[in-house]
N, C-alpha and C positions, 0 to 999 in steps of 0.2 A: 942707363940707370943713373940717377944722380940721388943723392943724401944731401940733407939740410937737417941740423940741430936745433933746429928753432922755428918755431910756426911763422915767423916774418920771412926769414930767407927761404922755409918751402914755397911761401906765396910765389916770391917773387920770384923764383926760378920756375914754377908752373906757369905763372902769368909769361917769361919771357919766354919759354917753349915749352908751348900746352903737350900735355902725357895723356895717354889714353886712360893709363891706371895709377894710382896713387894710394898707396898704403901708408896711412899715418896714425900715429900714436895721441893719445887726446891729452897725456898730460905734456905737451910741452912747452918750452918757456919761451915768453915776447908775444905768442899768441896759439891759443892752445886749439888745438885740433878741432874742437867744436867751430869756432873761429874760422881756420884755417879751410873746412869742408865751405862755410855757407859763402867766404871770400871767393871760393875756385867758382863755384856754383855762380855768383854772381858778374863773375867779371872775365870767364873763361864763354867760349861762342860754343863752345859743347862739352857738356858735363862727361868727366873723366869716372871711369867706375870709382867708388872712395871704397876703400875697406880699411876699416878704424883695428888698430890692434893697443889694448890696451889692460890694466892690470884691475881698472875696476870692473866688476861684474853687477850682477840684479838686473831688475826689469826697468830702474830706472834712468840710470847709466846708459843701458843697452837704448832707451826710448827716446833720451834726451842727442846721442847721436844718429841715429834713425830721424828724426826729426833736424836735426842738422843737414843731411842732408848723405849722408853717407851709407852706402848698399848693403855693405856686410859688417858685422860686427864679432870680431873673434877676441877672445882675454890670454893672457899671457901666461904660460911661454904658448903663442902660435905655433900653428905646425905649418912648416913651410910647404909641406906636401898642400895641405887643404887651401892655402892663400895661391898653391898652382894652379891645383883645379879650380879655383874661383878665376881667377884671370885665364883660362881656356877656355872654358864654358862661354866668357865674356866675350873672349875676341871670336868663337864659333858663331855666338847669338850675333854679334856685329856683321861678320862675312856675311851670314844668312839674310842679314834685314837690307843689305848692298844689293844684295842681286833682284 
């Protein structure tokens, strides 16, 4: 597991060793999650699950990172329980589609 403060340094430490999952938050500062999703998406050779955790809510919020590029969208405070089952679920669907 690795933390970055800042949507620059998450890039760059995904682009120098791509993560299968990545939880980030949309408001952050240097480059904000919105950002920091279509960045992975474009420059990463396989898209990492994205799950956006973040404090705005609505349908637009929620549509504008969905449109980003990011899988799940949960609002703040996240339940770490349901960001598990979202990443088991993922690495289950992944082993499945391997074999």
């Amino acid at each position: 597991m690795r933390v970055a403060y800042d949507g620059v340094t998450g890039v760059r430490l995904a682009v120098n060793d791509p993560l299968s999952v990545v939880v980030c938050d949309i408001s952050l500062p240097k480059l904000d999650g919105l950002q920091v999703a279509e960045q992975l998406i474009c420059r990463l050779g396989e898209k990492p699950l994205l799950i956006a955790v973040t404090a705005f809510s609505g349908n637009y919020p929620e549509a504008s990172a969905r449109s980003a590029g990011f899988d799940h969208y949960l609002t703040k405070p996240a339940d770490t329980f349901a960001i598990e089952i979202l990443i088991r679920n993922y690495v289950l669907r992944m082993g499945r589609s391997k074999n």
